[in-house]
C-alpha positions as CSV (number, residue, x, y, z in Angstrom):
1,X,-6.8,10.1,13.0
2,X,-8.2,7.1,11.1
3,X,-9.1,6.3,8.1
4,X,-12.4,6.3,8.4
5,X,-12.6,9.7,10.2
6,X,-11.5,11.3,7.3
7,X,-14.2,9.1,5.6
8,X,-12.6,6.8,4.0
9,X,-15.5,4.2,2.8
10,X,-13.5,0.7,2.0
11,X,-13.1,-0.9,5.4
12,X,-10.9,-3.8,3.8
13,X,-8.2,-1.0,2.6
14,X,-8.5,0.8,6.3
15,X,-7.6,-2.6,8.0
16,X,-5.3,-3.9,4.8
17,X,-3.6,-0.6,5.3
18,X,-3.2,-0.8,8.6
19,X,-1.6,-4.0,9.2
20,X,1.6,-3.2,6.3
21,X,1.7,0.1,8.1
22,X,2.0,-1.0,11.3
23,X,4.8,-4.2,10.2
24,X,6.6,-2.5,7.7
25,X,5.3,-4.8,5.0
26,X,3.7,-3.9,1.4
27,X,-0.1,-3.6,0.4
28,X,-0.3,-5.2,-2.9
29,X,-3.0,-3.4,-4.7
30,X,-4.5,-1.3,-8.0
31,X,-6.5,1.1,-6.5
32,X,-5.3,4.2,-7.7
33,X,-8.2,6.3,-5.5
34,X,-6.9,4.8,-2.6
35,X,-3.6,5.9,-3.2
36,X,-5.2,9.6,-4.2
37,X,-7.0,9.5,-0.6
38,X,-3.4,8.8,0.8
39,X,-1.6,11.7,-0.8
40,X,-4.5,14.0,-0.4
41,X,-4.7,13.5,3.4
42,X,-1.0,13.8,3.6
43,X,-0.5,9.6,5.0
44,X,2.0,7.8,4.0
45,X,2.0,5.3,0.9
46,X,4.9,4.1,-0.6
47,X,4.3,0.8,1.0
48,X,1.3,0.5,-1.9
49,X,2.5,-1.2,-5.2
50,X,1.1,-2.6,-7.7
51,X,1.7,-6.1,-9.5
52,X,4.3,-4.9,-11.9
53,X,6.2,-3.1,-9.2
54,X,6.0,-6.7,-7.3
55,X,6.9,-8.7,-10.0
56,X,10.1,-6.0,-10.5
57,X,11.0,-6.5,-6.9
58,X,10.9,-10.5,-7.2
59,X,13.1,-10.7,-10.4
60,X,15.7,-7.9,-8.7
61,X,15.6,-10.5,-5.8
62,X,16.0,-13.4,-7.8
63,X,19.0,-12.0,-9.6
64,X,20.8,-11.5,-6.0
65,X,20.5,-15.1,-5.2
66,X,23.0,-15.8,-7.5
């Protein structure tokens, strides 16, 4: 079922969603109703993070450069 059939307004999140679902990749974002709609509708969204949780993946990255 889709996003939008369980009436989910926000195109942009159904198709952002979509795309880091389907590659495995993260979905930069703040909107903590999104992520409510997620958990509510039993989807999956631990690819969703927010800028801090980026920025604390980048310097964990940066320190295993090293």
């Amino acid at each position: 079922m889709s996003l939008w059939q369980l009436e989910h307004p926000d195109m942009i999140d159904n198709i952002l969603y979509g795309v880091a679902l389907r590659n495995n990749m993260y979905l930069l974002t703040l909107d903590l109703e999104f992520r409510n709609f997620l958990k509510k509708h039993n989807l999956k969204y631990n690819m969703l993070i927010t800028h801090q949780e980026l920025f604390g993946k980048i310097e964990r990255q940066d320190y295993k450069s090293y």
